[in-house]
N, C-alpha and C positions, 0 to 999 in steps of 0.2 A: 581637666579630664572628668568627663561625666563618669559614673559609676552606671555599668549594667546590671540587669537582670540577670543573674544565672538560674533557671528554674531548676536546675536539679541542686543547687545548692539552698533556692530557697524550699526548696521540700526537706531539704536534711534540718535546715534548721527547723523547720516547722515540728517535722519528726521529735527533735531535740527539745524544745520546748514541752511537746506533750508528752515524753518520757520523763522530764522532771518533776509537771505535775503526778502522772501516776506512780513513782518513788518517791514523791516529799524531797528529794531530794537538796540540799543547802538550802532548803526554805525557810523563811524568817517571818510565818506570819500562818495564823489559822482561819480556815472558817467552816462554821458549822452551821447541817442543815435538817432538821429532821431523824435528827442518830445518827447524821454521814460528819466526819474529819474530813477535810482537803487540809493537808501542808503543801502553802501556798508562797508565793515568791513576791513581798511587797512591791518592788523595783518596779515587776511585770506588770502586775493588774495597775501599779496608781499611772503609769505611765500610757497604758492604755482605756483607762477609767477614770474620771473625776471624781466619782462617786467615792471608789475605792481607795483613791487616794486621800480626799475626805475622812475617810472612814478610817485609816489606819491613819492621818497625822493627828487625832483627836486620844489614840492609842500610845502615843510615839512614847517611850521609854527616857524621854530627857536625858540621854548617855548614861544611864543606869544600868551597867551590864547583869545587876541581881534581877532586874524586870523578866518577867515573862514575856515572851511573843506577842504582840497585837495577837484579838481573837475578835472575830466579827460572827455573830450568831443571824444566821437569816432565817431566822425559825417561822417567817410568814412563806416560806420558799418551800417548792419540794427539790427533793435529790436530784431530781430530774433535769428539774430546772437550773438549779444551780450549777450539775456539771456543764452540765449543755454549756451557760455562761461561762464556765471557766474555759470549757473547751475553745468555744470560741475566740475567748481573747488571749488565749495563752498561742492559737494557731493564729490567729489574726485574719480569722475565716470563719463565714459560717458555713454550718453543717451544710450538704447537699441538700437535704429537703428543703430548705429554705430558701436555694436557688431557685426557684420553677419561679417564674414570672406571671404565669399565667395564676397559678397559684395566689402570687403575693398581692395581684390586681384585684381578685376574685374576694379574698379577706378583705382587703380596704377602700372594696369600690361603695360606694353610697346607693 
């Protein structure tokens, strides 16, 4: 049995996703950018990131429940930047403006 698309159900989760970012919501992992907190959800970003995942298994608390959260500071980053990327991978989309094709040829044509 193949599994379909529901698109109205993948908008609620999408929904769902970007409301746990903006309440920290059971999130088990920080990152900081310029003065900006994201409580952030490891699971999400390493599974969607390499990077990220990278970046918090070098964190990883060795089953030490006294540890602190992973915190990743991307202080070369601005706020901007960074939500933008979480928004991104936390909807698993990017923003509209990034859609425009004619746009995205015009940036990377030679």
């Amino acid at each position: 049995m193949a599994w379909r698309a529901d698109e109205g159900a993948l908008k609620q989760v999408t929904l769902s996703a970007l409301l746990v970012l903006e309440t920290g919501e059971f999130s088990n992992g920080t990152i900081l950018a310029d003065g900006r907190t994201w409580r952030v959800h490891r699971m999400l970003l390493s599974t969607r990131s390499i990077w990220f995942k990278e970046a918090f298994e070098k964190q990883a608390p060795d089953n030490d429940h006294d540890k602190e959260e992973p915190e990743i500071n991307l202080r070369e980053l601005t706020t901007e930047f960074v939500d933008m990327l979480l928004r991104t991978l936390y909807s698993n989309r990017l923003p509209d403006q990034y859609l425009d094709i004619r746009g995205a040829n015009a940036t990377f044509s030679t």
